[in-house]
LODREN-669185 format. One record per residue (C-alpha): residue in three letters; x, y, z. Coordinates in steps of 0.1 Angstrom, whole numbers, plus 5000, padded with zeros to 4 digits. Example, Ala and Ser with C-alpha at 12.3 -4.5 7.8 and 13.67 -1.06 7.14 Angstrom:
2
  resn     x     y     z
   ala  5123  4955  5078
   ser  5137  4989  5071
//
This chain:
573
  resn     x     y     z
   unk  0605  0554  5715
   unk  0601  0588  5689
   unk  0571  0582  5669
   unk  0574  0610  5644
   unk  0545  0620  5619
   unk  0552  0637  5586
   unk  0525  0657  5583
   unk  0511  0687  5574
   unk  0489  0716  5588
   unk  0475  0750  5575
   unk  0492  0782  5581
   unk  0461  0793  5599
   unk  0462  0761  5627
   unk  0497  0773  5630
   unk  0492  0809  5640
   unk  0461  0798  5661
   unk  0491  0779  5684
   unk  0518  0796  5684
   unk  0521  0806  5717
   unk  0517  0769  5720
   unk  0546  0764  5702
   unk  0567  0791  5722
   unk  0562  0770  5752
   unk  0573  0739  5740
   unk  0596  0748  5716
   unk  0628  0746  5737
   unk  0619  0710  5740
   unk  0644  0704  5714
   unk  0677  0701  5732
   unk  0697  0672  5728
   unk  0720  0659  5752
   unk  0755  0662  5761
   unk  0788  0663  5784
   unk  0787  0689  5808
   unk  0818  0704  5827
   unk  0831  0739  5835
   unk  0852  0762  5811
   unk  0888  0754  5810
   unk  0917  0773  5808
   unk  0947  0754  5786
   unk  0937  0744  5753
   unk  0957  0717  5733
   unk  0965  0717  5705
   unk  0962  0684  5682
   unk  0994  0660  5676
   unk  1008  0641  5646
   unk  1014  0608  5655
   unk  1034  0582  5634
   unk  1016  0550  5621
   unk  1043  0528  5652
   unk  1023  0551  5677
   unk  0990  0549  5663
   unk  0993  0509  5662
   unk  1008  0511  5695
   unk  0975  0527  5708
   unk  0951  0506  5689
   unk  0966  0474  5709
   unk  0964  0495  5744
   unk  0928  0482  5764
   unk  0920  0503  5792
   unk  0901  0486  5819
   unk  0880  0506  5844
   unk  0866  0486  5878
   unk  0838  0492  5897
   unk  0821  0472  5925
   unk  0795  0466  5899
   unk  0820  0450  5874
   unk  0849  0462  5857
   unk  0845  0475  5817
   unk  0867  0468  5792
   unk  0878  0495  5769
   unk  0889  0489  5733
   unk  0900  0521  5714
   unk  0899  0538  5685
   unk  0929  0559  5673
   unk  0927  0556  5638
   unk  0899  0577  5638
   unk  0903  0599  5670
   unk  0944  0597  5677
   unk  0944  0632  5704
   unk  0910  0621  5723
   unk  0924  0583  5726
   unk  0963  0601  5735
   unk  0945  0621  5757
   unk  0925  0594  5775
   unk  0955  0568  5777
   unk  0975  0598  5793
   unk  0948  0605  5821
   unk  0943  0570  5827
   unk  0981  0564  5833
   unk  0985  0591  5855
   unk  0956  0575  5880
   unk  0932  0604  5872
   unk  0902  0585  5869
   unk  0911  0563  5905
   unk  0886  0569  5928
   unk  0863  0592  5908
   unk  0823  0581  5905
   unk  0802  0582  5877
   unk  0782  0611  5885
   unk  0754  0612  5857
   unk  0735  0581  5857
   unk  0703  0580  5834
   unk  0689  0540  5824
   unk  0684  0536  5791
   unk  0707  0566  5781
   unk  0741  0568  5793
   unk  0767  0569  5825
   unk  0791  0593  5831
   unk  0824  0603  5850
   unk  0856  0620  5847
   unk  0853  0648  5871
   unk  0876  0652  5899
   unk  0848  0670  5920
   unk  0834  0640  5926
   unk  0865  0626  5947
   unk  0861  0652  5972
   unk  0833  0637  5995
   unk  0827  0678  6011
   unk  0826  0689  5973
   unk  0788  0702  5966
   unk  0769  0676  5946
   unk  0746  0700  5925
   unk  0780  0709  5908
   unk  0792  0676  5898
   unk  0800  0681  5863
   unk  0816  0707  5865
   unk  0851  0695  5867
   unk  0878  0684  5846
   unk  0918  0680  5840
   unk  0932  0717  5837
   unk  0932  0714  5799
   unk  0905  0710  5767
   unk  0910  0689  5734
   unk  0899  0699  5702
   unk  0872  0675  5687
   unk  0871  0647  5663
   unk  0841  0635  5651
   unk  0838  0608  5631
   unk  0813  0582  5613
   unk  0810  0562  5649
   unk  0774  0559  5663
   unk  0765  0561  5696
   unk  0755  0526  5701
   unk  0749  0509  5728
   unk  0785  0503  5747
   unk  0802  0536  5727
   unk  0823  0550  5745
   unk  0822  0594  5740
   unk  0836  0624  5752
   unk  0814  0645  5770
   unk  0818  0682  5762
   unk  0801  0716  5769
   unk  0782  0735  5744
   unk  0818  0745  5725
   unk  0828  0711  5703
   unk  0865  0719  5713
   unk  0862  0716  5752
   unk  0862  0679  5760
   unk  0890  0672  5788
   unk  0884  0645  5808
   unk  0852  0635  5812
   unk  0833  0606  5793
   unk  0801  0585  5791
   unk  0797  0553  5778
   unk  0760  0548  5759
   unk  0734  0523  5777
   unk  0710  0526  5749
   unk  0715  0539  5713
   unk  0715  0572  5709
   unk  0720  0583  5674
   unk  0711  0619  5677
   unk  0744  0623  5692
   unk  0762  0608  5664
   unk  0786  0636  5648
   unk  0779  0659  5678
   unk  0805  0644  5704
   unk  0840  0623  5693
   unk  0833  0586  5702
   unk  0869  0571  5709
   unk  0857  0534  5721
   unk  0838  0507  5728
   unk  0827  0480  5757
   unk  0849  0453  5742
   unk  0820  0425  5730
   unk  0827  0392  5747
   unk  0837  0407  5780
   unk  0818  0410  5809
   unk  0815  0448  5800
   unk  0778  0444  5794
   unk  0768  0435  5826
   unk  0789  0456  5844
   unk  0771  0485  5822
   unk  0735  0476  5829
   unk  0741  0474  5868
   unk  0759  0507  5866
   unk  0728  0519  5846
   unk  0702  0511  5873
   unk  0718  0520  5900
   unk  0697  0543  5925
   unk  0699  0583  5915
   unk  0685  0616  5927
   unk  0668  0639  5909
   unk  0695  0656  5889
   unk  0703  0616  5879
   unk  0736  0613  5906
   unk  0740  0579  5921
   unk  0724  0577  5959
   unk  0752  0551  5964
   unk  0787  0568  5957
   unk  0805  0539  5964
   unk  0787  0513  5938
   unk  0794  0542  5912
   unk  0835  0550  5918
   unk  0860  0538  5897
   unk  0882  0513  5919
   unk  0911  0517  5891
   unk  0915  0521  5861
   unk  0945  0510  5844
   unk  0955  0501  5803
   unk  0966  0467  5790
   unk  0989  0462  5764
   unk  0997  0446  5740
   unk  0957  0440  5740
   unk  0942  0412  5712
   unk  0903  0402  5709
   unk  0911  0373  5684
   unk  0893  0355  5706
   unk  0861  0379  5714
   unk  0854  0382  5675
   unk  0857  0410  5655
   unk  0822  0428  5648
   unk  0807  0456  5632
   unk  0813  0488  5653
   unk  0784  0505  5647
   unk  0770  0477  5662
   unk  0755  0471  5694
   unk  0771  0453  5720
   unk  0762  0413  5721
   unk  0762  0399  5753
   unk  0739  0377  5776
   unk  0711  0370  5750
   unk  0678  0349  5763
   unk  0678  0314  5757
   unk  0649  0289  5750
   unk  0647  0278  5784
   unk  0644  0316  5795
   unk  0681  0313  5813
   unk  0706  0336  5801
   unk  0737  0324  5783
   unk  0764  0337  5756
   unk  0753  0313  5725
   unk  0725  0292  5714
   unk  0735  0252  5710
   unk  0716  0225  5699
   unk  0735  0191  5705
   unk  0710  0169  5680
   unk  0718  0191  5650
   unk  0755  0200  5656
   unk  0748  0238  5653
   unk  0760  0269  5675
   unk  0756  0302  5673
   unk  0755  0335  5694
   unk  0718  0353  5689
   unk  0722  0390  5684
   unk  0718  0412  5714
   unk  0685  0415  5730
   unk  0667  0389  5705
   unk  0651  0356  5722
   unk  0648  0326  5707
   unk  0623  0303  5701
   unk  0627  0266  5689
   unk  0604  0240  5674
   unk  0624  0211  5665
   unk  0627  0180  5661
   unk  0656  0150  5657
   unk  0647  0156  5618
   unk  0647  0190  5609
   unk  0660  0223  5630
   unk  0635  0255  5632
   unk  0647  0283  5649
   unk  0629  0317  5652
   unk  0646  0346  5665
   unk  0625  0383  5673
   unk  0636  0419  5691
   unk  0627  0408  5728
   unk  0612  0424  5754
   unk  0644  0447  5765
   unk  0641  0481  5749
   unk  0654  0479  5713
   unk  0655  0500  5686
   unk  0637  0477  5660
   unk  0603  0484  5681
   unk  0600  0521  5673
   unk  0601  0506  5635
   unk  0580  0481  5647
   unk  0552  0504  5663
   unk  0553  0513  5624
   unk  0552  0483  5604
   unk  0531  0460  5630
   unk  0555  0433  5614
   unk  0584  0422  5636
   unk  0613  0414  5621
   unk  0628  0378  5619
   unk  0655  0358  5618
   unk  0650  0319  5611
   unk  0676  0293  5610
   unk  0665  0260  5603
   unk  0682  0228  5584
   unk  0674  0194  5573
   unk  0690  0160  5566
   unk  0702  0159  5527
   unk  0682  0136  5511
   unk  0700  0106  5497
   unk  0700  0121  5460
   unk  0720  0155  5476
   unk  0747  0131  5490
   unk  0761  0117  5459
   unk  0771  0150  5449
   unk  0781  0185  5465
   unk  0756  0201  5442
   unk  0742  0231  5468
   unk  0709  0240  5470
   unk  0695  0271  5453
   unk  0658  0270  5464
   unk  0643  0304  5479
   unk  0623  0308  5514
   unk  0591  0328  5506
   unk  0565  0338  5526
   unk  0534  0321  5527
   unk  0506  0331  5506
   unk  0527  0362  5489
   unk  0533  0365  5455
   unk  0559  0354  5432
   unk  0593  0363  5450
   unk  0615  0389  5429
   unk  0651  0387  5431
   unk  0671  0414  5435
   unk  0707  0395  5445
   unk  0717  0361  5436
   unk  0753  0350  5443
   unk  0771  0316  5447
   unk  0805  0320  5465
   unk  0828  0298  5479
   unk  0848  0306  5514
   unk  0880  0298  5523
   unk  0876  0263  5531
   unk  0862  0250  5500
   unk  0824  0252  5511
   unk  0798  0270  5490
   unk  0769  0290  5500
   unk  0740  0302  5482
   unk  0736  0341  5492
   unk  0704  0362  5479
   unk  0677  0387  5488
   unk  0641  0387  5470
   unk  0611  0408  5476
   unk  0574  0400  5478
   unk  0546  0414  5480
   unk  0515  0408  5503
   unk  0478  0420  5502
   unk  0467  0428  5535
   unk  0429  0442  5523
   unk  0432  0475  5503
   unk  0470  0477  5522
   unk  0499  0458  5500
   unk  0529  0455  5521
   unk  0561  0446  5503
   unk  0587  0426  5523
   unk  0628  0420  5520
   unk  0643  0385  5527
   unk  0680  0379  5529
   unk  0691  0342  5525
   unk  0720  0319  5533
   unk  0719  0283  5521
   unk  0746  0257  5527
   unk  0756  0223  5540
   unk  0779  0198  5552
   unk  0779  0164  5547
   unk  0749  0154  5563
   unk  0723  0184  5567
   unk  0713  0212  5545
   unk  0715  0250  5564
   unk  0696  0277  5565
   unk  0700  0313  5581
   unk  0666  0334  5566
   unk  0662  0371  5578
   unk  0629  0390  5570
   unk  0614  0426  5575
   unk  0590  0451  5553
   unk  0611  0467  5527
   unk  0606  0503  5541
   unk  0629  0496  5576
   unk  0647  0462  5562
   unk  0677  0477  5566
   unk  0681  0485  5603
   unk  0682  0450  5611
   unk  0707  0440  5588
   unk  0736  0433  5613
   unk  0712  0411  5635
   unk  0716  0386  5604
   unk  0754  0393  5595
   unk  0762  0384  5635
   unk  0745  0354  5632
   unk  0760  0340  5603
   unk  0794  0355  5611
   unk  0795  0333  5644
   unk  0776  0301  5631
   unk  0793  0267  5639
   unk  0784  0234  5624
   unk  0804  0200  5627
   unk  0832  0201  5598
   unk  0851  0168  5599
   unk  0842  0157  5627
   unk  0845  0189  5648
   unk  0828  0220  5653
   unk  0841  0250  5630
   unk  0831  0281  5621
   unk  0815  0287  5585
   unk  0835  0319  5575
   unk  0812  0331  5549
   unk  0810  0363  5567
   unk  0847  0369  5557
   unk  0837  0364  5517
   unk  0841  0398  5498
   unk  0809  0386  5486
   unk  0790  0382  5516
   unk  0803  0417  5526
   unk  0795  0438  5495
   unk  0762  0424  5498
   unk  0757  0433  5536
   unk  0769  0467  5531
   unk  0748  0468  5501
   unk  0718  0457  5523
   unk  0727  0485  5549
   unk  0727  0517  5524
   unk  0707  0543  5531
   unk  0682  0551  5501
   unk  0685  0582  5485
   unk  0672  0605  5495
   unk  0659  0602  5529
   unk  0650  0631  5551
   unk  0657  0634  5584
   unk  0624  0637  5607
   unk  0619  0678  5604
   unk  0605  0675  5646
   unk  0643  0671  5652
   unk  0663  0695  5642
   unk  0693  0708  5663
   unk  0692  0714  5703
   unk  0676  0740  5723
   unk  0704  0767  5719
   unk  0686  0793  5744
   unk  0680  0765  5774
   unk  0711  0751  5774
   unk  0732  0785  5776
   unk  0707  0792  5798
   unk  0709  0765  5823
   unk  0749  0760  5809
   unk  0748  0724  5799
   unk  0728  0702  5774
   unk  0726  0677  5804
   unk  0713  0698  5834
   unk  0682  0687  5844
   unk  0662  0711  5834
   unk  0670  0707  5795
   unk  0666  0669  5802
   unk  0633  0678  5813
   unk  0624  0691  5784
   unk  0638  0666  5761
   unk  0619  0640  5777
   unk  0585  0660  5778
   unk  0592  0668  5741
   unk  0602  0632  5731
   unk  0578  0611  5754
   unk  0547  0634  5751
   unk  0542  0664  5726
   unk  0560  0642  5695
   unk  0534  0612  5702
   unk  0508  0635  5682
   unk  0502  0649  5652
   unk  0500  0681  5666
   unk  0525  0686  5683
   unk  0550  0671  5658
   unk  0537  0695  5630
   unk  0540  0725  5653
   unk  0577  0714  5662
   unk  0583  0710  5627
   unk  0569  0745  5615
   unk  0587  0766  5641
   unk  0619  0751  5644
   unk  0627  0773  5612
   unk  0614  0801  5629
   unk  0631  0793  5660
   unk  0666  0786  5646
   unk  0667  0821  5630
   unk  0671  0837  5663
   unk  0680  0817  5689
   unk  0720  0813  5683
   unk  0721  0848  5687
   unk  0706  0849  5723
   unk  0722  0819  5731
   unk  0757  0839  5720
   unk  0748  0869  5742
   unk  0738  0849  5769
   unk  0773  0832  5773
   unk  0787  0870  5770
   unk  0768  0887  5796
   unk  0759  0869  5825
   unk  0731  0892  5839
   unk  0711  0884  5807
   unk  0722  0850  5811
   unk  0701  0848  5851
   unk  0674  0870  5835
   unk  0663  0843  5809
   unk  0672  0815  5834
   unk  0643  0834  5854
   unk  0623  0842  5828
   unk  0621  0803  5819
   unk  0615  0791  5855
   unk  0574  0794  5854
   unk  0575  0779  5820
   unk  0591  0745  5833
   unk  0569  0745  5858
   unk  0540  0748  5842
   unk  0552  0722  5815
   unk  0558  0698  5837
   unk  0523  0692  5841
   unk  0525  0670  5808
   unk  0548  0649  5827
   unk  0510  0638  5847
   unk  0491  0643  5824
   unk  0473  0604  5806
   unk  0472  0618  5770
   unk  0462  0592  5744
   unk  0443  0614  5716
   unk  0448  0642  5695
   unk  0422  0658  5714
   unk  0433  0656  5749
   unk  0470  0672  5731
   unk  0450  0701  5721
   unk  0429  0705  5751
   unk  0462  0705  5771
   unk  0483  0725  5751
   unk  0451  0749  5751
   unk  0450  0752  5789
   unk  0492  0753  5793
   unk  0488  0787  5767
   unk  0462  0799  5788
   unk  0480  0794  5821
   unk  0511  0807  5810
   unk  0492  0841  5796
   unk  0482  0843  5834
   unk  0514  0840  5846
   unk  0533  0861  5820
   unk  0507  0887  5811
   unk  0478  0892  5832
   unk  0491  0883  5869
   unk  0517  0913  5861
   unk  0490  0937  5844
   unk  0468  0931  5878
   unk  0500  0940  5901
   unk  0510  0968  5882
   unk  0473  0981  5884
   unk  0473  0979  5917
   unk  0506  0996  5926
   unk  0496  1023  5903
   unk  0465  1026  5921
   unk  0480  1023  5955
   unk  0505  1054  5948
   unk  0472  1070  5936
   unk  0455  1068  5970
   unk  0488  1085  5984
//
């Protein structure tokens, strides 16, 4: 995960690296669709509310050997791209076509007609697409895991037909490409994706296997209702297949002595230490990649969610007064409350709803922490559902506790029902609360926009090559100080220049081959960080030292020395 270091450095270390920072520099591409120019652009459509509605309850389903994913849609917020998909879905267009780009932990891809063609030349896979392009519509969606986007070239008004659905988050592509869907939650979608995912590839990421990787059919279903799958937050991640205590995976946790059910969030295990007298249940970010660890890798706290309850004592069960108590962390001080709310839900019951803060002394370090609370109770037992993280990244782990309580079940007159506090305008104003972003909050400076030159150069922000260097830039020269402040210092140098090469590049396509040669000894040479066991801020130097001098042989001198010598061979003539 990106580690990034706010930091800063003397103008003087800067200058001393700069060629340093030229070669790593287009590092900073993002990623992308890729697929060749079209010719027929549409124009958008107004549709009426009847066909927007009509859409929203239309499921497409595409199968695969490896499962078949279930497509909800979103046309409030991208009517054309959804119209568009529903259209080429319909008309068989994605029957028999393979998922071409294949990368585990990032995304699968498909929707090019190429690929149907088993003569058609691999290393242009991508390439293809319907006949026409769509004009885009971003919107507020993440790319979270089970997203499904529109892939695109460098243009934002040139997606067609093909589209990738999202392994792991990716939120730098959020506003950048139009998500239109999601892997309905509840299905077996999820699966389906993570087989997909690690599938065997090659090494521009197409699958070895063609046929595990083609769409079967894809077909829509309407009229389309997930009452039954739960409606969820979506910029969520998906929840599916979550670890239970005995290390087996299953869709919801259930104890049988305490009445209680309830699905974990995705990729959290549980732990249990109970008894027949009181429930304790701990739930942590697993082992799967997550996004919580890169927060974690900062905090060295990982977050928690407990959910625990007792038998009411005999005082509690001669009235239905409801417990206001606070969970507090051991040996902290004095909690602080920021929220404090008793509500009711629909059915009568009251909950007890607040967050506090506290403070811990951790030697000269005092670490302030967040914990949200929800306290109620049937007849019999007292509840609990307690989630806590350090102030500074509480937030990002917000929906982890909303889930949970949103899908709790306890025995109700005499059968198991859900609580429904998650439907309270209460409980929701306080989540979404709980969820701002604090103002102001700056973006990591190491991140800024995409490598304009490399990807006009190579003609896609997913070719290889600029996934090369994304992954060299993420997994290796941003894991330092140094190499994050000199990312930081000449992206605004960088940025001043490049859209204009990148422009001329797409105009004139024997400048566009010239830089793509140009570049060539530079990847090289930079993959050597791919080898290279760097765990200091020393060995970063040291390499980044020897990479400047290599590519001043390769650049500079090796050409001085061969011009010297022709001139001295004509010489002898």
């Amino acid at each position: 995960m990106l580690r990034t270091a706010f930091i800063e450095v003397g103008k003087t270390t800067v200058m001393n690296f700069s060629f340093f920072i030229i070669s790593i520099v287009i590092l900073s591409g993002f990623v992308g669709g890729a697929f060749a120019q079209q010719i027929i652009q549409l124009e958008p459509q107004e549709f009426s509310q009847e066909e927007i509605d009509v859409m929203r309850e239309t499921a497409v389903l595409i199968s695969t050997r490896e499962g078949t994913f279930t497509i909800e849609l979103y046309p409030e917020e991208a009517p054309n791209t959804v119209h568009n998909f529903i259209k080429l879905v319909d008309s068989g267009y994605y029957d028999g076509l393979v998922f071409h780009r294949i990368i585990d932990g990032f995304m699968i891809q498909t929707g090019d007609p190429n690929t149907k063609d088993p003569e058609y030349d691999r290393s242009l896979w991508g390439t293809g697409g319907p006949g026409w392009q769509i004009k885009e519509e971003f919107n507020t969606f993440q790319h979270d895991r089970g997203a499904v986007s529109m892939a695109r070239q460098n243009h934002p008004d040139t997606a067609g037909g093909q589209f990738f659905i999202v392994h792991r988050d990716s939120h730098f592509l959020d506003g950048q490409y139009t998500v239109f869907g999601r892997l309905v939650p509840g299905t077996f979608s999820t699966p389906a994706l993570d087989k997909m995912a690690k599938l065997e590839t090659d090494e521009g990421d197409r699958p070895l296997d063609t046929q595990l990787a083609t769409i079967t059919k894809a077909k829509t279903v309407y009229p389309f209702y997930t009452d039954g799958l739960g409606e969820l937050d979506r910029n969520q991640s998906l929840i599916k297949e979550v670890k239970m205590i005995d290390g087996q995976q299953a869709p919801a946790y259930y104890n049988d002595v305490h009445d209680v059910v309830f699905h974990p969030p995705y990729r959290w295990d549980v732990t249990e230490n109970s008894s027949a007298d009181f429930l304790s249940v701990k739930m942590q970010p697993g082992d799967l990649e997550h996004n919580a660890w890169k927060f974690i890798e900062k905090s060295n706290f990982i977050p928690q969610v407990l959910v625990g309850s007792e038998k009411r004592n005999s005082h509690e069960l001669t009235n239905d007064a409801l417990s206001t108590g606070f969970f507090s962390i051991t040996s902290g001080d004095a909690p602080e409350i920021l929220s404090n709310y008793i509500f009711t839900n629909d059915k009568g019951q009251q909950a007890h709803l607040s967050i506090t803060t506290q403070n811990i002394q951790e030697g000269d370090e005092t670490i302030k922490f967040k914990v949200l609370q929800l306290h109620f109770n049937n007849s019999e037992n007292n509840y609990s559902v307690i989630y806590v993280n350090t102030a500074d990244y509480f937030r990002y782990e917000v929906n982890a506790f909303s889930y949970t309580v949103d899908n709790f079940e306890i025995m109700i007159d005499g059968e198991m029902q859900k609580l429904g506090f998650a439907d309270s305008p209460v409980f929701q104003q306080l989540m979404k609360d709980a969820k701002a972003e604090p103002e102001p909050e700056a973006p990591p400076p190491a991140r800024i926009g995409g490598c304009l030159i490399a990807t006009a150069s190579y003609g896609s922000e997913l070719a290889p090559q600029v996934q090369l260097l994304r992954e060299i830039r993420d997994n290796t020269v941003l894991q330092t100080q140094s190499g994050t402040s000199f990312m930081t210092a000449f992206n605004q140098l960088y940025y001043s220049f490049s859209p204009t090469i990148a422009d001329y590049e797409r105009e004139n396509s024997v400048f566009k081959e010239a830089v793509k040669l140009t570049l060539t000894p530079l990847l090289a040479s930079l993959t050597l960080l791919q080898y290279a066991d760097i765990d200091s801020e020393h060995e970063m130097l040291g390499y980044g030292i020897g990479l400047i001098l290599l590519n001043v042989g390769m650049y500079f001198i090796a050409p001085a020395i061969l011009i010297t010598k022709i001139r001295s061979f004509y010489k002898l003539q």
